[in-house]
DRENPA-3360 file (N, C-alpha, C; in nm, 2 decimals, always signed):
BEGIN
1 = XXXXXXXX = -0.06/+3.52/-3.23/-0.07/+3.66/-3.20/+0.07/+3.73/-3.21 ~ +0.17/+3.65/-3.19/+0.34/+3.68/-3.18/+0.34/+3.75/-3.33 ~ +0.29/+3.65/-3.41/+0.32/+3.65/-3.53/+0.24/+3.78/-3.61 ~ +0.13/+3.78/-3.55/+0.01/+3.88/-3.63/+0.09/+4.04/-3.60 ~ +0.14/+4.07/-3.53/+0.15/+4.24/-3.51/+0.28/+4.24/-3.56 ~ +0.39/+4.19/-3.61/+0.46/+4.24/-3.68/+0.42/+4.26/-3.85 ~ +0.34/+4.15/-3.88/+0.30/+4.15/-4.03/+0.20/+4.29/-4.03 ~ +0.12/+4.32/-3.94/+0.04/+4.42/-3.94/+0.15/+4.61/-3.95;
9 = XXXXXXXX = +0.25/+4.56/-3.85/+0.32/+4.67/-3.84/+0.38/+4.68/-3.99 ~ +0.46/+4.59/-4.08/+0.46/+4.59/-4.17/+0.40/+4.61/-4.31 ~ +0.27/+4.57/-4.27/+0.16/+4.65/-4.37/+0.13/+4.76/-4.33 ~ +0.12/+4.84/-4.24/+0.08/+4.97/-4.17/+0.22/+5.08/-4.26 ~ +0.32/+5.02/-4.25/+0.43/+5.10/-4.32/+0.49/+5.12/-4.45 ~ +0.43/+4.94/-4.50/+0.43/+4.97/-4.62/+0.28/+5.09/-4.72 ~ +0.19/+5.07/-4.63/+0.12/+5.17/-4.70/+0.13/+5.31/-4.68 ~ +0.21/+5.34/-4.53/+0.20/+5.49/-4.54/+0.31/+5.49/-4.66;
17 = XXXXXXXX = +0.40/+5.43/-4.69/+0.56/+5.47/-4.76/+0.43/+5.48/-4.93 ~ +0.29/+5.42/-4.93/+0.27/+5.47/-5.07/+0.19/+5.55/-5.07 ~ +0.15/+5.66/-4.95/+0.06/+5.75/-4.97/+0.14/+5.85/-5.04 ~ +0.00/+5.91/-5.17/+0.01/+5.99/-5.22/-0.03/+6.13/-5.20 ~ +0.04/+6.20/-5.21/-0.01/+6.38/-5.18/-0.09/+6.41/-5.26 ~ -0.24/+6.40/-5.22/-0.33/+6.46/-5.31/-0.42/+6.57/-5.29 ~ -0.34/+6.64/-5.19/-0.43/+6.80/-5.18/-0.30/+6.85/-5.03 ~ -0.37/+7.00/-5.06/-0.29/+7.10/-4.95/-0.41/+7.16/-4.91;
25 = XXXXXXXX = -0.43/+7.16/-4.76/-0.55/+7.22/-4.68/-0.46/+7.27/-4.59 ~ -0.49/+7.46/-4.58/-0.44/+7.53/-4.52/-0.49/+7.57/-4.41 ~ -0.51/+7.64/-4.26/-0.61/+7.68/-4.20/-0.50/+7.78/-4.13 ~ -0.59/+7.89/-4.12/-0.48/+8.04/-4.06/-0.58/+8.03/-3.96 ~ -0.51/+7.99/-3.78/-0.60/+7.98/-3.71/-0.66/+8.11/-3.65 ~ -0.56/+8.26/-3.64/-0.63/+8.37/-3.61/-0.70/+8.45/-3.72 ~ -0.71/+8.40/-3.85/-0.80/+8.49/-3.92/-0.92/+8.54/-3.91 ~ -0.99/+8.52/-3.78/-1.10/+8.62/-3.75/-1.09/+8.74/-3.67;
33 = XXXXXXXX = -0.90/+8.72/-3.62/-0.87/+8.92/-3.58/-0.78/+8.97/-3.67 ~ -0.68/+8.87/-3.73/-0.63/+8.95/-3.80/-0.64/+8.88/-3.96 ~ -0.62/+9.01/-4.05/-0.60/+8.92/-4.21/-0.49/+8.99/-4.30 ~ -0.38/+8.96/-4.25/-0.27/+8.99/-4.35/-0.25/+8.92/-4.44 ~ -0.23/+8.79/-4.45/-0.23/+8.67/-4.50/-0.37/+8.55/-4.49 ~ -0.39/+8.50/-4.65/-0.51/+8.39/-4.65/-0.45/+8.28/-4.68 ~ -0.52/+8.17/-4.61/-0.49/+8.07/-4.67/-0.51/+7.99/-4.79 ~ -0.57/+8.08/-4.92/-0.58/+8.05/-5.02/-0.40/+8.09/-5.08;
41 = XXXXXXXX = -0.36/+8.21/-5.01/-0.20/+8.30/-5.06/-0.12/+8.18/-5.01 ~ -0.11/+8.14/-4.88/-0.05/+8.02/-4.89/+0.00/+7.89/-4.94 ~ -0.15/+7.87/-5.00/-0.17/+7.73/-5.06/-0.09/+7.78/-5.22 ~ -0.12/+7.84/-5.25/-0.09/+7.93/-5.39/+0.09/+7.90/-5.40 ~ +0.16/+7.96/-5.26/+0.31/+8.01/-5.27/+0.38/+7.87/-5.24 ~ +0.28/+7.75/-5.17/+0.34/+7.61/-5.12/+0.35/+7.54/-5.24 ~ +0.23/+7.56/-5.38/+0.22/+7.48/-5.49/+0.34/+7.53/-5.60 ~ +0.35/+7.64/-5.59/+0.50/+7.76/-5.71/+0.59/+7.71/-5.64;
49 = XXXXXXXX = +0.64/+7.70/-5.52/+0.75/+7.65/-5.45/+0.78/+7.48/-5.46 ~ +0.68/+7.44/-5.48/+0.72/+7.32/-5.46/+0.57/+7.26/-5.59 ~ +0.59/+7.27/-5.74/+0.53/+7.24/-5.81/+0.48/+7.09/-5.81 ~ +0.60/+6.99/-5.79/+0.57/+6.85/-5.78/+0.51/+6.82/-5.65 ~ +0.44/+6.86/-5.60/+0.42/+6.83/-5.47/+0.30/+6.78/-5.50 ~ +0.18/+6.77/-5.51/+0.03/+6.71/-5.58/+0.10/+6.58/-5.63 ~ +0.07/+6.43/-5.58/+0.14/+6.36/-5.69/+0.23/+6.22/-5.59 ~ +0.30/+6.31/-5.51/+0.41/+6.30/-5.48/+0.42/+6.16/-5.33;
57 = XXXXXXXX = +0.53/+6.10/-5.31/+0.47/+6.00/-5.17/+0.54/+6.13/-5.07 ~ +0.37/+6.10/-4.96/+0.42/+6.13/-4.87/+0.55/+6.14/-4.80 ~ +0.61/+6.03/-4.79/+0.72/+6.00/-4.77/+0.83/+6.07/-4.77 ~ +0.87/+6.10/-4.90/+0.98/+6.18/-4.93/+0.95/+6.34/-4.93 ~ +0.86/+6.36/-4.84/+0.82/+6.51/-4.83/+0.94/+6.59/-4.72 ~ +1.00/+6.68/-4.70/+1.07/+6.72/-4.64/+0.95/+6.82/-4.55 ~ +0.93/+6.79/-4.47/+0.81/+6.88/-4.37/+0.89/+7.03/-4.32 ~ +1.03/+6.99/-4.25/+1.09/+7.14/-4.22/+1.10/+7.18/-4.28;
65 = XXXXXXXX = +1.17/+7.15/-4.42/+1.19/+7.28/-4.48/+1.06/+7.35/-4.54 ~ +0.94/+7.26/-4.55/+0.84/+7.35/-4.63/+0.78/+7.44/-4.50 ~ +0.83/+7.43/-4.43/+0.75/+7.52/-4.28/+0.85/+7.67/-4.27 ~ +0.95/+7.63/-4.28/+1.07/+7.70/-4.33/+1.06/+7.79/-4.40 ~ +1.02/+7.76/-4.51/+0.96/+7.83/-4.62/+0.83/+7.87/-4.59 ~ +0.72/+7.85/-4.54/+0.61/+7.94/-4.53/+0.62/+8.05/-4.44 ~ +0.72/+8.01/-4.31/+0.74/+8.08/-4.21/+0.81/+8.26/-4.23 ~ +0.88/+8.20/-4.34/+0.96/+8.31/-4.42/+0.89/+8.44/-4.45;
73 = XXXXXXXX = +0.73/+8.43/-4.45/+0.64/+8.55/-4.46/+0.65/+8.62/-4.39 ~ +0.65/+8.75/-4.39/+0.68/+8.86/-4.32/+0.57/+8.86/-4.21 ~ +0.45/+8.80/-4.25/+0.33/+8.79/-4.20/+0.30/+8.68/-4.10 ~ +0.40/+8.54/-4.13/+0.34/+8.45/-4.05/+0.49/+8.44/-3.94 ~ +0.37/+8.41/-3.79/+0.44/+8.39/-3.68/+0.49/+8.24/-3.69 ~ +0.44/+8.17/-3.66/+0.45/+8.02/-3.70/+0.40/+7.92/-3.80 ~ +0.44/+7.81/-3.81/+0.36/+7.74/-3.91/+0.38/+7.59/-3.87 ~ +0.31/+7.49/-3.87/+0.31/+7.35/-3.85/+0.25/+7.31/-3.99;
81 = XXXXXXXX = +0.32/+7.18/-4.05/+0.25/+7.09/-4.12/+0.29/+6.98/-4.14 ~ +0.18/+6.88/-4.13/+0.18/+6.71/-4.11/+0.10/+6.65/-4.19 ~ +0.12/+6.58/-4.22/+0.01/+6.50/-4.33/-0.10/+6.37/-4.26 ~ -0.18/+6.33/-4.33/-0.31/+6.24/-4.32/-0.27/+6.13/-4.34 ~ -0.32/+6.06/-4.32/-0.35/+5.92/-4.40/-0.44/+5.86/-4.54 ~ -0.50/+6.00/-4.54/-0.55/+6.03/-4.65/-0.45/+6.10/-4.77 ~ -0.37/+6.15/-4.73/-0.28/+6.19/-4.90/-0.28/+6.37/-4.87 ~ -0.38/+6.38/-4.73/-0.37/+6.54/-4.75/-0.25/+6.57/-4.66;
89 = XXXXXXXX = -0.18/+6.67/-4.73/-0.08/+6.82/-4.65/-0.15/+6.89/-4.54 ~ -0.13/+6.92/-4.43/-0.21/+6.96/-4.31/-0.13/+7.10/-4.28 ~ -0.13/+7.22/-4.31/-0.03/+7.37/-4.30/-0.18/+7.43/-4.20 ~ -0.09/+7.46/-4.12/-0.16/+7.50/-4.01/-0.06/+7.71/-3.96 ~ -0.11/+7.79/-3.99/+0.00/+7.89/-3.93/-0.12/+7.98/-3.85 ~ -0.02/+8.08/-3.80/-0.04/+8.18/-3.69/+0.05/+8.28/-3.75 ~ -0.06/+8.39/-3.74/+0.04/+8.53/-3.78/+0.06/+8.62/-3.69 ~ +0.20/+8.72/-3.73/+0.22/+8.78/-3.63/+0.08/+8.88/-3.54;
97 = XXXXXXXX = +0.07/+8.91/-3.44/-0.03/+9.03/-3.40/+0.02/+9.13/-3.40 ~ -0.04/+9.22/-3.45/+0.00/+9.38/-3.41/-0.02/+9.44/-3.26 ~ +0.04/+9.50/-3.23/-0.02/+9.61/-3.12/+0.01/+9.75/-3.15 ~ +0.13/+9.79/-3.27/+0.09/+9.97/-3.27/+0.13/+9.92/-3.42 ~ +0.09/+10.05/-3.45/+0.07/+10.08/-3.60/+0.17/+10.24/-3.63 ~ +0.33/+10.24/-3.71/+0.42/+10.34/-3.68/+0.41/+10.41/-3.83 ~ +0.42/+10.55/-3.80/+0.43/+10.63/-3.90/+0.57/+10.70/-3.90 ~ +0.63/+10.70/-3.93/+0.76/+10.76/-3.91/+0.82/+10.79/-4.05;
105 = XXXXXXXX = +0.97/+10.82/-4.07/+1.03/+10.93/-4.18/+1.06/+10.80/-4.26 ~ +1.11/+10.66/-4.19/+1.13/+10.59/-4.30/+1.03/+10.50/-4.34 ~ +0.90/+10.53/-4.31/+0.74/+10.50/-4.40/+0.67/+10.42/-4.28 ~ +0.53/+10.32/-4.34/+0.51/+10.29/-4.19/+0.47/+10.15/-4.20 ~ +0.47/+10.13/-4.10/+0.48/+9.97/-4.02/+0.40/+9.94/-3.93 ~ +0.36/+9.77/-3.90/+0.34/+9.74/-3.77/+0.42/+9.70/-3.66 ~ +0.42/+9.72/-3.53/+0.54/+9.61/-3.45/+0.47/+9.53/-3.38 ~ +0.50/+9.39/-3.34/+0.41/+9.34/-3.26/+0.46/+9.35/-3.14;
113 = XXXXXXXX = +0.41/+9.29/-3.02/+0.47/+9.27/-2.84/+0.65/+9.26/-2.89 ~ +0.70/+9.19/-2.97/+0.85/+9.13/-2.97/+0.95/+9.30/-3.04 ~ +0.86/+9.39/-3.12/+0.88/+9.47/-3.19/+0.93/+9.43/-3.33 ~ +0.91/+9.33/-3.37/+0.88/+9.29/-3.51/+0.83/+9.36/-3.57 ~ +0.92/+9.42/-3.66/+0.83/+9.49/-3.78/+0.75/+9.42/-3.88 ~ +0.58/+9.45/-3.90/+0.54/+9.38/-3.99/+0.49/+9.48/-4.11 ~ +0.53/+9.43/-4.21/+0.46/+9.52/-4.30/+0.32/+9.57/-4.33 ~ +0.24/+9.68/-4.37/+0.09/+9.71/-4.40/+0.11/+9.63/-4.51;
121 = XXXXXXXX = -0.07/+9.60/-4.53/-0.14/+9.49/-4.59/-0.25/+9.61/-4.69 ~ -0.20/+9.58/-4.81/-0.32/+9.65/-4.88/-0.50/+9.61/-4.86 ~ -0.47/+9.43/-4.81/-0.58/+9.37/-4.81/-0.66/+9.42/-4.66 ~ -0.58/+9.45/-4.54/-0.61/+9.44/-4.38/-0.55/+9.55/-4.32 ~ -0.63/+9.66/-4.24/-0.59/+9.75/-4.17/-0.61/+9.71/-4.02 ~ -0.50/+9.68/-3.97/-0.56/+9.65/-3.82/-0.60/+9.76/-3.72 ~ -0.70/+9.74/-3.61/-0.71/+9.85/-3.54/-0.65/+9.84/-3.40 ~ -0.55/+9.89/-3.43/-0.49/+9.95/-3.28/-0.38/+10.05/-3.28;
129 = XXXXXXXX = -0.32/+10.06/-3.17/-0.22/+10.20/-3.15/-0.19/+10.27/-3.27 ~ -0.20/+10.39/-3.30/-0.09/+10.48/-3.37/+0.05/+10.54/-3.31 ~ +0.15/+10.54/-3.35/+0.26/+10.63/-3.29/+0.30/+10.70/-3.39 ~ +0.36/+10.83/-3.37/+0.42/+10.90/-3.49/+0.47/+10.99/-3.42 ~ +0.54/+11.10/-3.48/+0.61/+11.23/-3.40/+0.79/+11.23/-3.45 ~ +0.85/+11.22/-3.34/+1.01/+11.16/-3.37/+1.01/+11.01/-3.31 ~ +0.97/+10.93/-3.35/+1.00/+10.73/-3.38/+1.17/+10.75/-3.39 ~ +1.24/+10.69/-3.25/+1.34/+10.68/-3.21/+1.43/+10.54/-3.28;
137 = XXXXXXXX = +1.53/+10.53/-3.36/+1.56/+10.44/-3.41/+1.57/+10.30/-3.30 ~ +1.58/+10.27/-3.17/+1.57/+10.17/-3.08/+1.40/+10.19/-3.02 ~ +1.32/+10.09/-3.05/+1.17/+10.16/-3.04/+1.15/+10.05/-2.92 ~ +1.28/+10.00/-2.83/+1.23/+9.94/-2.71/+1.12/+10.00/-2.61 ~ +1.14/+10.11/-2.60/+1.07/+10.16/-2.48/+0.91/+10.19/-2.53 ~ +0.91/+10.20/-2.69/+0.80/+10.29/-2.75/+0.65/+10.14/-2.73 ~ +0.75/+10.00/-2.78/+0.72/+9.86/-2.84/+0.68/+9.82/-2.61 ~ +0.72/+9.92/-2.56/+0.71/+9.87/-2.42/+0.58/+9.92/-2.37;
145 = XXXXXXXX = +0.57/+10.09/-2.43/+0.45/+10.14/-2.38/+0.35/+10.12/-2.44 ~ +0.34/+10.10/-2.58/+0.24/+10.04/-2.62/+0.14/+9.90/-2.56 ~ +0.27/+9.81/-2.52/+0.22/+9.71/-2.45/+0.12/+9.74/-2.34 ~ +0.17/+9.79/-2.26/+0.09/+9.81/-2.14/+0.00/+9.90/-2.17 ~ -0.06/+9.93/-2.28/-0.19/+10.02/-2.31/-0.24/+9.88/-2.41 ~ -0.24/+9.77/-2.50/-0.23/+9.68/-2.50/-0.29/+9.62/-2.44 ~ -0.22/+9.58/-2.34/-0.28/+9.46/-2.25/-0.34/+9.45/-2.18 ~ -0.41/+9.61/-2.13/-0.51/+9.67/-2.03/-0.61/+9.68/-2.12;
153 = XXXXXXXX = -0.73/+9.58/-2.12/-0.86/+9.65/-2.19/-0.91/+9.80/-2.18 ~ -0.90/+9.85/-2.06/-0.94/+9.99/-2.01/-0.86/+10.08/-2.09 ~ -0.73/+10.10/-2.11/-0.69/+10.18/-2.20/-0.66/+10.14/-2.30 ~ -0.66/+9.97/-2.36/-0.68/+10.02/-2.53/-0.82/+10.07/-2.55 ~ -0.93/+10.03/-2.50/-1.04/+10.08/-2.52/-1.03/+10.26/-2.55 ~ -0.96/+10.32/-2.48/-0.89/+10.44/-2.40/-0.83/+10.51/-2.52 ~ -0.73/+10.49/-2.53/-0.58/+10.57/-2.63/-0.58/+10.52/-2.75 ~ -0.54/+10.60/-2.82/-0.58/+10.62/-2.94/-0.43/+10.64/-3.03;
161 = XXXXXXXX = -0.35/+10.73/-2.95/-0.24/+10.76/-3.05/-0.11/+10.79/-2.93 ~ -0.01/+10.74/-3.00/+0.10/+10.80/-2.87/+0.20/+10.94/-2.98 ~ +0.23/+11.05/-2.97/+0.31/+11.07/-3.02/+0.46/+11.15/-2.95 ~ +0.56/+11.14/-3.01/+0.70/+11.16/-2.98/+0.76/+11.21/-2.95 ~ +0.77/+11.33/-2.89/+0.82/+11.51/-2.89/+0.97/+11.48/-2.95 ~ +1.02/+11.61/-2.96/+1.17/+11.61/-2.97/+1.22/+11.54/-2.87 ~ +1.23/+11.59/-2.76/+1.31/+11.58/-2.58/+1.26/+11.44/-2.55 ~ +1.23/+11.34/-2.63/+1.18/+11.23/-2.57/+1.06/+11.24/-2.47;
169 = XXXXXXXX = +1.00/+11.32/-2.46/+0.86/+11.27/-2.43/+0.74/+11.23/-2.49 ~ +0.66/+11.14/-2.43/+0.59/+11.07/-2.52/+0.42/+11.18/-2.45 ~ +0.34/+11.17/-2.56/+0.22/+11.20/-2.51/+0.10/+11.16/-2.59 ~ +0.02/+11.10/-2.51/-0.11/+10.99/-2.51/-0.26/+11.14/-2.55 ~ -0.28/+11.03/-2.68/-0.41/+11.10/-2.72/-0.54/+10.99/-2.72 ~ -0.64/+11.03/-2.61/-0.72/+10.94/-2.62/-0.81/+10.95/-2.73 ~ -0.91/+10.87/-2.68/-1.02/+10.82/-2.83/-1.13/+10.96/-2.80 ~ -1.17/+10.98/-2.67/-1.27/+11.06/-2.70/-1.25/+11.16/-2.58;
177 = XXXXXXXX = -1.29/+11.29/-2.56/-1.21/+11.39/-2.50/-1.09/+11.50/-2.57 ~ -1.08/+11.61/-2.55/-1.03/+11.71/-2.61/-0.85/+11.70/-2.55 ~ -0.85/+11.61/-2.47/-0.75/+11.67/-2.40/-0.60/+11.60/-2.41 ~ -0.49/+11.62/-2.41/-0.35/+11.56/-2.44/-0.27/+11.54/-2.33 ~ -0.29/+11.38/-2.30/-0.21/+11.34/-2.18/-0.05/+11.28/-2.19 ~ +0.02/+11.36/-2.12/+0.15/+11.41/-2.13/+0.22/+11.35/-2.03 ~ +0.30/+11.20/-2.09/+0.34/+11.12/-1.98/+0.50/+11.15/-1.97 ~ +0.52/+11.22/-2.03/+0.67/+11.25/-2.03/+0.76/+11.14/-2.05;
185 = XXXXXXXX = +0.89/+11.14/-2.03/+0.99/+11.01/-2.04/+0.93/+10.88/-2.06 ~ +0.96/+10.81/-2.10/+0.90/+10.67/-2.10/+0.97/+10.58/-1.96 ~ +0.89/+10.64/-1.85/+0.96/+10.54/-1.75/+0.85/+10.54/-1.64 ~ +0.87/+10.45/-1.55/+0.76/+10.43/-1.46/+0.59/+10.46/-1.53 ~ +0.60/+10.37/-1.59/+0.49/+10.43/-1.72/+0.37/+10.34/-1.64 ~ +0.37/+10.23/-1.56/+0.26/+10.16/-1.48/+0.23/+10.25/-1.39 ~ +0.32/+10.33/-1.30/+0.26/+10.39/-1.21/+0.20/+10.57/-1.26 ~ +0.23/+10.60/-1.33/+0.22/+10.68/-1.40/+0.01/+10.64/-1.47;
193 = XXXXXXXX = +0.03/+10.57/-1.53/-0.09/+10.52/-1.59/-0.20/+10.49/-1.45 ~ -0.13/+10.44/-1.35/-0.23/+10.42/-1.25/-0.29/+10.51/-1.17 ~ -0.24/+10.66/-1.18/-0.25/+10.79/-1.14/-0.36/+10.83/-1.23 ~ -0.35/+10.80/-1.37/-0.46/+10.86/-1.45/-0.56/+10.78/-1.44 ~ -0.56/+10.64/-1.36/-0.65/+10.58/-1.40/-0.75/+10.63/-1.19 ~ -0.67/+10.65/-1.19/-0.73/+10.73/-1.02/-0.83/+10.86/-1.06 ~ -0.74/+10.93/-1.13/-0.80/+11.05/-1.20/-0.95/+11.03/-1.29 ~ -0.92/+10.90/-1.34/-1.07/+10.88/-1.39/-1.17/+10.85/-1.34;
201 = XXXXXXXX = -1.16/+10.79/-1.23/-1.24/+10.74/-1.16/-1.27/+10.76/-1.02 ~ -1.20/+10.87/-1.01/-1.24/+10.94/-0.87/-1.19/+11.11/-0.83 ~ -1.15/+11.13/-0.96/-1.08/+11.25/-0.97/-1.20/+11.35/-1.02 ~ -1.21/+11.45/-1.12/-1.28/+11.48/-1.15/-1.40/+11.46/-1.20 ~ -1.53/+11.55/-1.21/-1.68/+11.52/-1.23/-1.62/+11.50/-1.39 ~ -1.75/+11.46/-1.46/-1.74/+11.42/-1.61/-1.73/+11.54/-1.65 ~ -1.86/+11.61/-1.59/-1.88/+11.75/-1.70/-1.74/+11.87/-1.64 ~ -1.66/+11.83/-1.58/-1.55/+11.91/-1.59/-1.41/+11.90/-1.70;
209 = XXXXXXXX = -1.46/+11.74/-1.77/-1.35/+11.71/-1.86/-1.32/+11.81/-1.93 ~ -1.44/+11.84/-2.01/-1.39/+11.97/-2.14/-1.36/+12.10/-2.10 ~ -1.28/+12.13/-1.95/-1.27/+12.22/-1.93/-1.08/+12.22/-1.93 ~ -1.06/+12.08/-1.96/-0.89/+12.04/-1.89/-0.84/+12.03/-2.07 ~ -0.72/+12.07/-2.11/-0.65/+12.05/-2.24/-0.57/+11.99/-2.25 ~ -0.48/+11.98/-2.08/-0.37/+11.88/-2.04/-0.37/+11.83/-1.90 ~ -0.35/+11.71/-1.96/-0.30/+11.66/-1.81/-0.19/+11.57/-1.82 ~ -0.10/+11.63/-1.74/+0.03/+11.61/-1.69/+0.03/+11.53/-1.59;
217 = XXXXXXXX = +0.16/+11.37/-1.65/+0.19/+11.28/-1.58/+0.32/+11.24/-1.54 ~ +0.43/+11.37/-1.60/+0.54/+11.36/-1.59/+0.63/+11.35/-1.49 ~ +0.56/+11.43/-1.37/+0.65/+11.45/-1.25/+0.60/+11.32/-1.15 ~ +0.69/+11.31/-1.11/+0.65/+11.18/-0.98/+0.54/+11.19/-0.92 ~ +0.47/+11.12/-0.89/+0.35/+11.15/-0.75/+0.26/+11.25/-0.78 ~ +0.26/+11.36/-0.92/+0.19/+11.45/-0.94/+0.08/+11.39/-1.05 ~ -0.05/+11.45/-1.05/-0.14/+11.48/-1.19/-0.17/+11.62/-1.22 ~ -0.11/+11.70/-1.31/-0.16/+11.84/-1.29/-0.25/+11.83/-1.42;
225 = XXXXXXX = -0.35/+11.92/-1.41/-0.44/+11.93/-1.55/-0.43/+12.09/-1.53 ~ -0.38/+12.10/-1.66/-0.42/+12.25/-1.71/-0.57/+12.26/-1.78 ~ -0.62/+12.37/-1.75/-0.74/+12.43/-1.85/-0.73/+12.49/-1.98 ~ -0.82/+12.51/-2.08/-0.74/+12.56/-2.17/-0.71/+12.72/-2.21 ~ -0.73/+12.80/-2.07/-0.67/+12.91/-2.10/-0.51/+12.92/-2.06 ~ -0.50/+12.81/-1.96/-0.37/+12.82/-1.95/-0.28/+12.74/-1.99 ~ -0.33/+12.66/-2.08/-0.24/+12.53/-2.19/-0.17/+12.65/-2.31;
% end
């Protein structure tokens, strides 16, 4: 028995050192919400990059750098790949998510939660946030309030567009309703949101919605809704 598990360990290593690379299997694990990137475009950019690769021993594969290189997509968040015992390449990625979609002077983009800019996809329009108006060249605060409309099912379901005033106020256009809610500053934006979300739900009757054009969430501790003779 002393003797059997080194000879075994030694055949175990001599045959991975002769596995041969005989395929690349890609899997993009979020492509049922998002599709910027397929894993057929991948498989495509790993074989032009690295032509000898089909062929080749496992062995002398350099794994970081080809992760390195897929990662490099503007599209992908991460990427893992490890090989089989079979001779297959194992590329595994994750792409970035969107949360707003920017229209601004110098053309448009997506940012995700980190504010990463990702580029539009002729192949994939994702659906969420709009922003447009004046897009402030530091879009921390914009990449902040997005979030928290984001991560509340209730108002992504909810909002629809944020846009920019001159004076730095931001104002929220929902999905259905006539009316323009005007959060002012981008600050205390949780308590602010929790005021409207009072207002939804115990503030006004439904059938008085189409009577309001604005509602104002600018001032501390206030909700004012104008009507629209006096908007």
């Amino acid at each position: 028995m002393l003797g059997y598990f080194p000879v075994m360990l030694a055949f175990v290593s001599a045959s991975n050192r002769a596995v041969i690379c005989s395929d690349v299997r890609v899997v993009v694990r979020d492509s049922l919400e998002t599709g910027f990137i397929t894993a057929a475009e991948i498989r495509r950019s790993i074989l032009n990059q690295y032509p000898d690769l089909l062929g080749s021993r496992m062995q002398g594969l350099n794994m970081n750098e080809m992760e390195a290189f897929v990662s490099k997509s503007s599209f992908v968040r991460n990427c893992q790949i490890f090989n089989s015992p079979s001779g297959v390449l194992n590329v595994v990625v994750k792409q970035h998510q969107p949360i707003l979609r920017v229209f601004a002077s110098d053309g448009t983009y997506y940012l995700d939660e980190s504010g990463r800019k990702i580029p539009v996809s002729k192949r994939f329009s994702a659906r969420v946030l709009v922003a447009n108006g004046n897009i402030p060249a530091d879009r921390t605060d914009l990449v902040r309030v997005a979030g928290l409309i984001d991560s509340d099912p209730f108002w992504k379901a909810q909002m629809e567009q944020i846009y920019i005033r001159r004076n730095n106020d931001y104002v929220l256009v929902p999905r259905v309703g006539d009316q323009l809610i005007l959060l002012g500053k981008p600050e205390k934006v949780e308590e602010k949101l929790r005021n409207l979300r009072a207002l939804y739900d115990r503030g006004l009757d439904p059938r008085e919605w189409n009577n309001y054009q604005l509602i104002n969430l600018k001032y501390e501790g206030q909700v004012i809704c104008s009507r629209k003779r006096d908007f």
